[in-house]
N, C-alpha and C positions, 0 to 999 in steps of 0.2 A: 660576480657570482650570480647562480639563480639557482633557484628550490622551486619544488615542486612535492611539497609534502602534505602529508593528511590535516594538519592543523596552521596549513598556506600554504596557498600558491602566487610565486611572486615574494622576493625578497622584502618589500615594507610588511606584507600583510604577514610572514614567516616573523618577523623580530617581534613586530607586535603580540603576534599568536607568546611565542616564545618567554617574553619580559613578563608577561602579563598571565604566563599558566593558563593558557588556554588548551584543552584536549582538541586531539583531532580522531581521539578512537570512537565508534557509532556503531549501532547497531546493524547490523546489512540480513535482511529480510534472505535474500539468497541464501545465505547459509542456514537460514532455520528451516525454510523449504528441503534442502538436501540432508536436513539432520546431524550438523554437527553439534558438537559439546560447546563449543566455543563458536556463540554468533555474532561476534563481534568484532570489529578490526580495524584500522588506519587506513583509509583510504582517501587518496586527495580527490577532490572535486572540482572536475573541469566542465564547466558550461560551455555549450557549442557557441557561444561567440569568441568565445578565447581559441576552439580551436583554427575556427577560421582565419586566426591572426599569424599560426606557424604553417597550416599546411594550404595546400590548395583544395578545390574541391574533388579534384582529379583524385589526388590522394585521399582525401579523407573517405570516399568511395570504395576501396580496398583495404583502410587501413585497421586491424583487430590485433594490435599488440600496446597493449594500455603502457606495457614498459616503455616502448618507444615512445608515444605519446608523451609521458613525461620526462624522457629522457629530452626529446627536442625540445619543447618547451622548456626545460633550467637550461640547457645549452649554448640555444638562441640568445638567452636571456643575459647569459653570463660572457657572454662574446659581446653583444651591446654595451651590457655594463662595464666593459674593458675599452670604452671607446672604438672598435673594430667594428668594420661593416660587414652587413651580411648580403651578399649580392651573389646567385647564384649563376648571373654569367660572366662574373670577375674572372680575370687569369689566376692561375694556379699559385698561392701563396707557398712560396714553396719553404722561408721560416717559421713557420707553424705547422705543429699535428694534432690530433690527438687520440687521449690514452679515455676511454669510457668504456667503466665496464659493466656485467651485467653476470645475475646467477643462469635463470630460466627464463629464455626470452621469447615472445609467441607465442604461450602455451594455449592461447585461444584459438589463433592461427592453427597450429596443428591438428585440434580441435576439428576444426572446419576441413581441413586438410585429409582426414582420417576420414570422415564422414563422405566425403566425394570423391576421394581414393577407391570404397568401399564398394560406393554408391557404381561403380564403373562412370564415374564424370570427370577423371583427370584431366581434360580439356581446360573444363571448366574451375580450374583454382586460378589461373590469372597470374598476370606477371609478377606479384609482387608477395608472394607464397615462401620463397626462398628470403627473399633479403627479410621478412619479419622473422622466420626461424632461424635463423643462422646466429649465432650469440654474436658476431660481430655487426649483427643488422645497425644497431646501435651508432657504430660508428662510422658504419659506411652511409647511414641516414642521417647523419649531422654532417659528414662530409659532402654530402650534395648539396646541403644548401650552402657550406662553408667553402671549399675549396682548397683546405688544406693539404699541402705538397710535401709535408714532411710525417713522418711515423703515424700510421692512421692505426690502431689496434683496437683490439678489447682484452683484457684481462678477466678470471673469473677465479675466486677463493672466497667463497662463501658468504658469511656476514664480513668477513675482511674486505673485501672489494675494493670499498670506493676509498678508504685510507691507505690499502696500497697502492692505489693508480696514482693519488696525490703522488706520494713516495717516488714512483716510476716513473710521471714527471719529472718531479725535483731530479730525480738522478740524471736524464737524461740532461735537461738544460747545464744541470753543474758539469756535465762533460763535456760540454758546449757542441752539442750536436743537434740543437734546435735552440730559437731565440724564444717561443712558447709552443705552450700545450693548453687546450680545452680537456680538460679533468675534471671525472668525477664517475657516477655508477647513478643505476635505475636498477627496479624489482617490479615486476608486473604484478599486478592484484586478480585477486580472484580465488573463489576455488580447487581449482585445478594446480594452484600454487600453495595452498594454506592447506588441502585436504590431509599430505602422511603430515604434520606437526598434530593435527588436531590428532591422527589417528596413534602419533606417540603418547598421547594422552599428555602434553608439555603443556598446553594451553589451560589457559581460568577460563573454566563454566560454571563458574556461580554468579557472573556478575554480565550475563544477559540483557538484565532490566535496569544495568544502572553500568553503562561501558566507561563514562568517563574515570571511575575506580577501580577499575580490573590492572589494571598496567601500575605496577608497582615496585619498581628497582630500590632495594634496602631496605624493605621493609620486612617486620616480620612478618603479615600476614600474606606477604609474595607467594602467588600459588599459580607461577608461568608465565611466559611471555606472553603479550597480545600482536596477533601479527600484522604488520602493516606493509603497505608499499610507495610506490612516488620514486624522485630522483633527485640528486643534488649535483652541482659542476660549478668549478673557480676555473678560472683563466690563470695560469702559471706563467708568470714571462721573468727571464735575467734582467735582471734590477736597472740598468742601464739603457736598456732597450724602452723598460716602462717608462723612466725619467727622462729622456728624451721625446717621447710620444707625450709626456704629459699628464698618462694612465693614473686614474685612479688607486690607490695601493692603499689594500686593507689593511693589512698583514704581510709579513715575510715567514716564508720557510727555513725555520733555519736548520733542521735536520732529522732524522727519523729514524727509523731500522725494521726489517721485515725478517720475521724467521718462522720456526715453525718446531715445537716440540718431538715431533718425532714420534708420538700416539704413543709414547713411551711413559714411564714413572710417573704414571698415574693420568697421563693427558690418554683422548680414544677420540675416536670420530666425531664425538658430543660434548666432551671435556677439553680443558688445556690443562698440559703439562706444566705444573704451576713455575719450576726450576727455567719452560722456557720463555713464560709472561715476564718472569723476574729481568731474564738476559735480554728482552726485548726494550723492557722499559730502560735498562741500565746503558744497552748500548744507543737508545735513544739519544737520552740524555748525553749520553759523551758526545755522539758525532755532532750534536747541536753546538756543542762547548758551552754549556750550562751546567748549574749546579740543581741539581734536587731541590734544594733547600730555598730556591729561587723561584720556582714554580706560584705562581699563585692562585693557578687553579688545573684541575685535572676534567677533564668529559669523558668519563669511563665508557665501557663497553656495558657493564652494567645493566642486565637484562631482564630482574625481576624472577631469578631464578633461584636456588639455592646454593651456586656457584656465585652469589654477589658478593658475601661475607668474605669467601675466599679469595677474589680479585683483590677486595678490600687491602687484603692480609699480604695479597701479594705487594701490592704497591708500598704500600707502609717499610717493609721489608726490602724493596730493592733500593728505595729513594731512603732508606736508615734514619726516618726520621721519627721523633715521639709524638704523642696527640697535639701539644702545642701546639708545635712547628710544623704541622703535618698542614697541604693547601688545603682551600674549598674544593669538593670534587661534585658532580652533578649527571647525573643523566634524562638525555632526551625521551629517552623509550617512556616515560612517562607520559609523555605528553603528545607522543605519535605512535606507540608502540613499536616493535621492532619491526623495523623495513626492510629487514635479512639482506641481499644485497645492496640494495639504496643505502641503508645503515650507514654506511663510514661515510660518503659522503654530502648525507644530508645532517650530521652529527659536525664535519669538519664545516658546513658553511656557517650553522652554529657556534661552532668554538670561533670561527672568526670574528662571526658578528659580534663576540665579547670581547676580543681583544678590540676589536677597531673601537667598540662604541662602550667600553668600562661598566660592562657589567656582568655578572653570574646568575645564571637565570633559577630560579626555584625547583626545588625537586616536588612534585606535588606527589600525595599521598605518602608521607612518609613522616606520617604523624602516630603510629608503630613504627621506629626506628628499629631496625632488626638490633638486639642486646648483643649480640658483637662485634656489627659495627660501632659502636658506641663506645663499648671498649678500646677500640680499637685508632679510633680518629675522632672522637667525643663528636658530640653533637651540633655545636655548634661548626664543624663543618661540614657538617649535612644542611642546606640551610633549603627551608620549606617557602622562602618569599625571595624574590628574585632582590639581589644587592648593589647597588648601584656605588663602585667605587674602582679603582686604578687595577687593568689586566693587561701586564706587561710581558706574561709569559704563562704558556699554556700548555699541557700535554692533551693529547687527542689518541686513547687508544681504541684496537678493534681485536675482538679475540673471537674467532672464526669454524664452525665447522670442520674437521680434517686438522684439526689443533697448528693452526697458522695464525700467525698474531703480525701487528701491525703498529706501530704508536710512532706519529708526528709530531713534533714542538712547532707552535705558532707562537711567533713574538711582532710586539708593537713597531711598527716601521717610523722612524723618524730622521 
């Protein structure tokens, strides 16, 4: 795996951010120059010696798509961490692809593009103008340095993204139409990305001078997401192939389900159709061949919105369980704010790192537990300090823009 998120970059410094409640939300000077409500956001920080280490200088000379940027950096990283090599005049692998996706890609790029489109200097944008704005830039840019022969795509659904690419993976290999996939999703930062959310008035502006408590999933004083950006990417490979290589194995996929309410009975462009969260999470759980009641913890979607309680209600409700019995559930956006497309899978490399390494990481801020969640799955499994104890099975959902949902089971490989 590799991350590329606002509170680490690089899988040791992601788990420790993680175990430890460390925010990656800050203040960004840029947005209060241009006057938003909301100056504050998740933004991963990359020093120019890190980037000299994925790209060349050639590239880094043209290159103004911060998504990309993070996209190839977890990529790389998650392709190393897979034991595979990264040699960009290797012959063509042709059992490997991959699936990495993305919301808005380049929108600095275009930026630039616009302006010397405008300017009469279309000469002058350069060759590399296309492949950053292209939503497939993404994966045609991991594929140069990769050289993967097999399904090279992008996929794009909102904040669902990067947990249905996972999904799109796993499908593909179970069909045995590729031996892996490099998976996962990126969202570019800035601006130009953050500007219509602040302008729906969805964001928290009271909390300016103090960013690390604006981001607040479950709580009652939840007043909006904070928006964030970065990337996350697992390497997927048939179980077989990995044991035989040797391959380190976090986790296994054991199954998921992608659907999408229909912007019907009660779901719209903003909302989920709560009837079709329920059928997502249930036929999750079936194609896994898991029980509900076996779950030991859930990594909600959970956004810090007024639709948390409702997620809540939904889960409870499809998995038929009472507050006892009901698992730990958690969300990252606390602690990164939401990553809109990066979201699913920089959330899935987290739900892995719990199963692999037994633990639940903390919800921070959520010392106002919103009163029905409480009711609803008591308190004690809302839990505010990260827990250090046995996760043998985990659900992973994403509930998305355009009312499309997404939720994967990760289980303990042994």
């Amino acid at each position: 795996m590799g991350v590329a998120a606002p509170n680490g970059v690089g899988l040791e410094n992601f788990e420790q951010a993680i175990q430890q409640g460390i925010s990656g939300i800050r203040f960004q000077p840029e947005l209060e120059r241009l006057k938003f409500s909301c100056q504050i956001a998740g933004k991963p920080e990359i020093p120019e010696n890190l980037l000299q280490e994925y790209f060349t200088p050639l590239e880094l000379r043209s290159l103004n798509s911060s998504g990309i940027v993070y996209g190839v950096i977890s990529g790389i990283d998650a392709w190393k961490d897979a034991g595979l090599t990264v040699h960009e005049e290797s012959a063509t692998d042709w059992d490997s692809g991959i699936i990495f996706g993305t919301g808005i890609l380049g929108v600095d790029k275009f930026r630039e593009a616009i302006h010397m489109i405008d300017a009469g200097k279309t000469r002058r944008l350069g060759s590399t103008s296309v492949v950053q704005t292209m939503a497939s830039g993404i994966s045609a840019y991991l594929n140069k340095k990769l050289g993967c022969g097999n399904q090279v795509t992008t996929n794009s659904s909102a904040c669902t993204t990067g947990t249905e690419a996972v999904l799109m993976a796993y499908d593909r290999i179970k069909l045995g139409k590729v031996t892996r996939v490099l998976t996962g999703s990126c969202s570019d930062s800035g601006p130009y990305i953050w500007g219509g959310f602040d302008a729906m008035r969805i964001l928290p502006h009271k909390y300016n001078q103090d960013p690390t408590n604006a981001s607040r999933p479950m709580s009652e004083s939840a007043a909006g997401f904070v928006p964030g950006s970065g990337a996350g990417a697992l390497v997927l490979e048939e179980l077989e192939s990995a044991k035989k290589r040797g391959a380190k194995i976090y986790a296994e996929v054991l199954g998921g389900h992608i659907n999408s309410g229909g912007q019907r009975n009660g779901g719209s462009m903003t909302a989920p159709n709560s009837e079709g969260v329920k059928k997502c999470i249930q036929n999750a759980i079936f194609d896994a061949g898991v029980r509900g009641d076996g779950l030991d913890t859930i990594n909600g979607h959970l956004t810090a919105t007024t639709m948390d309680a409702t997620e809540i209600s939904n889960w409870k409700t499809a998995l038929d369980l009472n507050a006892a019995d009901f698992p730990s559930i958690n969300s990252l956006k606390g602690l990164t704010g939401h990553c809109l497309s990066a979201s699913g899978s920089i959330e899935c490399v987290a739900s892995v790192l719990q199963v692999s390494k037994n633990f639940i990481f903390g919800n921070i801020n959520t010392g106002d537990l919103h009163p029905e969640i409480e009711n609803l799955v008591g308190r004690e499994n809302v839990p505010q300090k990260t827990l250090f104890r046995e996760v043998n099975l985990l659900a992973k959902a994403s509930f998305g823009f355009g009312d499309v949902n997404a939720v994967v089971i990760f289980g303990k490989f042994s």
